[in-house]
VMD Tcl script that draws the C-alpha trace (Angstrom):
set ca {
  {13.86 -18.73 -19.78}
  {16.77 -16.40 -17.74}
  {15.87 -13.67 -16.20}
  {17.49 -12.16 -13.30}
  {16.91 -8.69 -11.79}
  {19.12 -6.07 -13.08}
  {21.76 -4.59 -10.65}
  {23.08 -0.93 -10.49}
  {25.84 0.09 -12.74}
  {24.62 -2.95 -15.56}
  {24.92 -1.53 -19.02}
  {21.97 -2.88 -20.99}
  {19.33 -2.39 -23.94}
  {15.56 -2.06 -23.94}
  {14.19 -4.73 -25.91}
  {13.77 -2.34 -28.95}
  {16.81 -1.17 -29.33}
  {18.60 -4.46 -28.23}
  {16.66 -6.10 -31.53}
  {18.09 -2.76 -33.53}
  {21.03 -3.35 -32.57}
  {21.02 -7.13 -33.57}
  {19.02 -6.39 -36.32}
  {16.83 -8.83 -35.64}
  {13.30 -8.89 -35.33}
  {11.71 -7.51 -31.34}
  {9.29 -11.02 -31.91}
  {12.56 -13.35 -32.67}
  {14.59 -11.74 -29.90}
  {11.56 -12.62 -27.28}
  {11.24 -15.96 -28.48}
  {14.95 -16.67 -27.46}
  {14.56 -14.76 -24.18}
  {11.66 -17.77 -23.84}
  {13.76 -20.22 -24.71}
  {16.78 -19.29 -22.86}
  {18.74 -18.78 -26.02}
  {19.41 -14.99 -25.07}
  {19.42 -14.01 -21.73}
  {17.56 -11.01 -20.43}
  {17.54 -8.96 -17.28}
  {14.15 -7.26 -15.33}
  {14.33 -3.24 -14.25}
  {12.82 -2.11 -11.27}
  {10.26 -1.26 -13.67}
  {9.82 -4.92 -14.55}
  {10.30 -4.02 -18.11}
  {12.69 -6.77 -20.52}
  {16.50 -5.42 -21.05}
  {19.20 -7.12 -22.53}
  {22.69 -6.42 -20.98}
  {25.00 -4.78 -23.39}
  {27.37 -7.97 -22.68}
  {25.17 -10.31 -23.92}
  {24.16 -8.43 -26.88}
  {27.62 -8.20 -28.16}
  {27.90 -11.83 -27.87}
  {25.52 -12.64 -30.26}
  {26.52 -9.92 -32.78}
  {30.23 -11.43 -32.55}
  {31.77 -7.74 -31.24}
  {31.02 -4.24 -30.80}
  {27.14 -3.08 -31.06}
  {26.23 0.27 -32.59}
  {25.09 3.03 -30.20}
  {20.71 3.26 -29.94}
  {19.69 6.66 -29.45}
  {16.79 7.62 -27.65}
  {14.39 10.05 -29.74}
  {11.34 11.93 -28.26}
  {8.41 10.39 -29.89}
  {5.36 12.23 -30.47}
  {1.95 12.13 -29.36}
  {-0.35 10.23 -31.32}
  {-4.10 10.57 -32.57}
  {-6.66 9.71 -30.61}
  {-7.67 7.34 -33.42}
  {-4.54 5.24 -32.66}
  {-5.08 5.42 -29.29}
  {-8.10 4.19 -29.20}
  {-9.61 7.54 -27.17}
  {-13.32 8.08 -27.22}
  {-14.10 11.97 -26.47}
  {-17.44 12.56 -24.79}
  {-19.54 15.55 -25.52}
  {-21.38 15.34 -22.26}
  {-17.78 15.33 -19.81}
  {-18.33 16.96 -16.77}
  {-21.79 16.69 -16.75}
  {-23.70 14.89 -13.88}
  {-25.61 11.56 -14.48}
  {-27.08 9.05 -11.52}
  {-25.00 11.60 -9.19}
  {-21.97 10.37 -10.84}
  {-19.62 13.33 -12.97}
  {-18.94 12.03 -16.61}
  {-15.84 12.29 -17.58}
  {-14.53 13.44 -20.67}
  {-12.38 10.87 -22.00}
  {-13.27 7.05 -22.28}
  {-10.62 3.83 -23.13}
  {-10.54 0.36 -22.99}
  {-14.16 0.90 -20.83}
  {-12.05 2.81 -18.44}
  {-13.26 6.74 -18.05}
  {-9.90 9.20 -17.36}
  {-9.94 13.58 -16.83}
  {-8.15 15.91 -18.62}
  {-5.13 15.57 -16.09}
  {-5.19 11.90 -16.53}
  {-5.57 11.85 -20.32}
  {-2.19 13.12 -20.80}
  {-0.07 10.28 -18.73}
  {-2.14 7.91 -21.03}
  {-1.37 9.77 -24.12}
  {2.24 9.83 -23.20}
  {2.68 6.01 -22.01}
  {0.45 4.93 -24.81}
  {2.17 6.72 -27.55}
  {5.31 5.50 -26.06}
  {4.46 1.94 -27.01}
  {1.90 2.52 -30.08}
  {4.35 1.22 -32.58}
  {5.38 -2.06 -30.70}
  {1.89 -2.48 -29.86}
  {0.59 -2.19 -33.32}
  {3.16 -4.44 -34.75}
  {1.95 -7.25 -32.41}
  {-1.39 -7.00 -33.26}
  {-0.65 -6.92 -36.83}
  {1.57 -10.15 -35.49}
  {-1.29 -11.56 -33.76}
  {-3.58 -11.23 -37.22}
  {-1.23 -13.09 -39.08}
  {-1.12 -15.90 -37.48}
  {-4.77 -16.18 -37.87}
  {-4.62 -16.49 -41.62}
  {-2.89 -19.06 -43.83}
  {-1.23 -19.98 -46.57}
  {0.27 -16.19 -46.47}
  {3.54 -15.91 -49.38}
  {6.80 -14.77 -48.03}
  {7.70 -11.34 -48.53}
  {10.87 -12.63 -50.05}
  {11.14 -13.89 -53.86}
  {14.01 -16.87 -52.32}
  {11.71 -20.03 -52.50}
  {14.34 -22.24 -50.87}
  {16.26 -22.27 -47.85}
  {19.88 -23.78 -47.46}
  {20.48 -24.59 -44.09}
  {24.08 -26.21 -45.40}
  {25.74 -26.57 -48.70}
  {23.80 -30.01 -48.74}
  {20.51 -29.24 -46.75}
  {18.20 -27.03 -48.96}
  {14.47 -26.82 -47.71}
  {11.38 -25.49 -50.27}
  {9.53 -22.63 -48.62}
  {5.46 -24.16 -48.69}
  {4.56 -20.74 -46.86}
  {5.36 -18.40 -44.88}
  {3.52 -18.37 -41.28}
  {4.89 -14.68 -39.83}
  {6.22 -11.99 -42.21}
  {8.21 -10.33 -39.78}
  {9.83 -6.34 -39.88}
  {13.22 -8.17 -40.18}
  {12.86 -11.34 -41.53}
  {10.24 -14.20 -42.12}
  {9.53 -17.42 -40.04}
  {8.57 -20.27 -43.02}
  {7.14 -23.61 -43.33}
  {9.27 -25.62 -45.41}
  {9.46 -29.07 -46.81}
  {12.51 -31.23 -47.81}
  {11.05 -35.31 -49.02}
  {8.23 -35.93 -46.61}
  {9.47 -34.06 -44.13}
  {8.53 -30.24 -42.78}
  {10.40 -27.50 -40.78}
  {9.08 -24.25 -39.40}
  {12.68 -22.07 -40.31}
  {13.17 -18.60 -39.48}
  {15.13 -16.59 -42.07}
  {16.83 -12.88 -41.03}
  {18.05 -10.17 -42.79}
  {21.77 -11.27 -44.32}
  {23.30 -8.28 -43.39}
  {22.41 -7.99 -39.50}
  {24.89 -8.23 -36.96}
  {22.90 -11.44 -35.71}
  {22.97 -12.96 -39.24}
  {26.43 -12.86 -39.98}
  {27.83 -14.30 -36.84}
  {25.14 -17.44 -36.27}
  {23.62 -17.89 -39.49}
  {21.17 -16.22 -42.04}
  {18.61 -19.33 -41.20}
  {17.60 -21.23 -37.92}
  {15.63 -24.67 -37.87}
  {12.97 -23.63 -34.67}
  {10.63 -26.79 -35.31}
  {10.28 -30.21 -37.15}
  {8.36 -33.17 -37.99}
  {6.18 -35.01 -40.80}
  {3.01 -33.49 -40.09}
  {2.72 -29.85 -41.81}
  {-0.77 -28.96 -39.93}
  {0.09 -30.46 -36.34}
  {3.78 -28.48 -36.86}
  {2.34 -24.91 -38.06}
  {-0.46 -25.24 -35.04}
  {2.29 -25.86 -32.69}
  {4.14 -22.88 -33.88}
  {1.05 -20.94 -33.91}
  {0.58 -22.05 -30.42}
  {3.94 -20.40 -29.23}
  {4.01 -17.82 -31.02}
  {0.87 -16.63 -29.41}
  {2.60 -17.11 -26.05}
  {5.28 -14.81 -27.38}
  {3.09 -12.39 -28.34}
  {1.32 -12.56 -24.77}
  {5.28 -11.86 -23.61}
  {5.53 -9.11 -25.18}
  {2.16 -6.95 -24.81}
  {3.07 -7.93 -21.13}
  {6.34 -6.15 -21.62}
  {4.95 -3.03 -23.13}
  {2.85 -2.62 -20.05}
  {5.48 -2.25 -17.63}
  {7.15 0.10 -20.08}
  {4.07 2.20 -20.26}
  {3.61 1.85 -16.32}
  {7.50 3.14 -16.00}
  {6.23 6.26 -17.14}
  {3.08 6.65 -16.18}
  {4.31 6.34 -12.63}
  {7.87 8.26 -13.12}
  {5.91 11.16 -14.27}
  {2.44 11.28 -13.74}
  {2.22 10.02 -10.30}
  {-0.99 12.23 -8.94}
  {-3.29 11.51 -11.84}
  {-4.00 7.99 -10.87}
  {-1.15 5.44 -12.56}
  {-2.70 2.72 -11.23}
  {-6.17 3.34 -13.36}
  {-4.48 4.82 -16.71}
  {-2.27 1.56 -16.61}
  {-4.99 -0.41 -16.43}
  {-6.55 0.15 -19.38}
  {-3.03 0.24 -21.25}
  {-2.98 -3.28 -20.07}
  {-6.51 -4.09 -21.56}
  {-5.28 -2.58 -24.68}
  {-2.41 -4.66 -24.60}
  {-3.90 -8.10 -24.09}
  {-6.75 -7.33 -26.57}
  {-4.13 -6.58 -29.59}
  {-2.80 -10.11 -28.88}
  {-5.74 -11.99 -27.86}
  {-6.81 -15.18 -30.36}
  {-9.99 -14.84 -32.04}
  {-11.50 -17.28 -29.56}
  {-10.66 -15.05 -26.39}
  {-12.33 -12.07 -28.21}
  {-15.63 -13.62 -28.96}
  {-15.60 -14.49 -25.33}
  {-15.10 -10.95 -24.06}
  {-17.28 -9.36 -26.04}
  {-20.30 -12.60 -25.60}
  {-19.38 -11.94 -21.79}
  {-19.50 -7.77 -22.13}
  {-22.89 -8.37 -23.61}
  {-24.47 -10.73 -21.15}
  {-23.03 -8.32 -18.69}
  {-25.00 -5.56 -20.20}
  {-28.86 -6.97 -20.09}
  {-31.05 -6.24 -17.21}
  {-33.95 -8.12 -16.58}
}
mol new
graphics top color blue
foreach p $ca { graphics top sphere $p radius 0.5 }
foreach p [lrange $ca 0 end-1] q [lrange $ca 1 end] { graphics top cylinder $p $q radius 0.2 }
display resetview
């Protein structure tokens, strides 16, 4: 992995719009920032960017522009807000307060820096939690009806199954003899397709279980890579623009939020076994 701070003046690409631009997928273009494939800069922040440099590397020229649009507020629902009916009222000497996330209690004032920062990410964050459920399944079809995969005019693979149907593409476990190969496929008409390939060989061996664990296994680190990300983006704002209504607590439970959407089944059963135990009083 390369990462360097980002200096003043450096032209460069949040991680979502960087992928846009590539059109490739936000989970393939943090795999390569892990691997050192594509090279990414930290803001002040500590957020992920990609210099505008780099990007146009990989896309063989000129990028298209990313504009920035004003997202919306989401629903508590999506949010993951629960309202109390008893805020402001006393209990144990100790004022309720209204709002309640990620076990983490926030005021009216502080409720809208976490709406804002939260909504902010929502999208990313749901995709890697639908990410994250994925790769606890199996034997999942690809989205595509292309069975086979031709790495060269005399190198076709057979698609077995696919292990991530990505936004922009689908990462595959394919066989060719007795051989198998985890191969990511992108979109044919992305920037990032048509100047390195429509297909990338990412793992190989002659075990098909020990290979798609081994994926499984990074692509959970990935995943922890990115929620990571999307808290310093939500702490950017939080801090930029809700200083007085305590950042440090709302990002805190952004952060819980974060790490739950991407934990493994394993880590969950723990929490909530330890959240329990936690709870009885004898």
């Amino acid at each position: 992995m390369q990462i360097t701070n980002e200096k003043p003046g450096q032209a460069a690409l949040a991680t979502d719009k960087s992928a846009a631009a590539l059109g490739l997928d936000e989970f393939s273009l943090f795999s390569r920032i892990q691997t050192g494939e594509i090279n990414a800069v930290r803001s002040r922040s500590g957020e992920m960017m990609i210099l505008v440099s780099e990007l146009e590397r990989w896309a063989g020229g000129h990028i298209a522009a990313q504009s920035d649009k004003a997202g919306s507020i989401r629903p508590d629902e999506c949010l993951e807000i629960e309202r109390r009916l008893t805020g402001g009222l006393k209990r144990g000497g100790q004022i309720m307060l209204p709002y309640r996330v990620a076990g983490c209690s926030f005021s009216e004032d502080e409720m809208n820096g976490y709406c804002a920062a939260s909504s902010a990410i929502a999208a990313q964050l749901n995709y890697a939690k639908e990410l994250n459920q994925q790769l606890s399944g199996s034997g999942q079809l690809p989205e595509s009806c292309d069975f086979e995969v031709s790495m060269s005019e005399t190198e076709r693979w057979e698609v077995r199954s696919a292990l991530l149907n990505l936004n922009h593409g689908e990462i595959l476990l394919c066989q060719r003899g007795d051989e198998f190969a985890v191969i990511e496929r992108f979109n044919e008409d992305s920037p990032y397709a048509q100047t390195n390939g429509n297909a990338q060989m990412l793992w190989k061996g002659n075990d098909a279980q020990a290979l798609t664990e081994a994926f499984k296994d990074d692509a959970r680190l990935t995943l922890e890579f990115m929620a990571s990300n999307l808290v310093a983006k939500a702490q950017k704002i939080v801090w930029e623009q809700y200083p007085d209504h305590r950042p440090g607590h709302i990002v805190t439970a952004i952060s819980k939020r974060c790490h739950q959407a991407v934990a493994s089944e394993e880590t969950v059963s723990q929490t909530m076994t330890q959240s329990v135990s936690h709870g009885i009083r004898m």
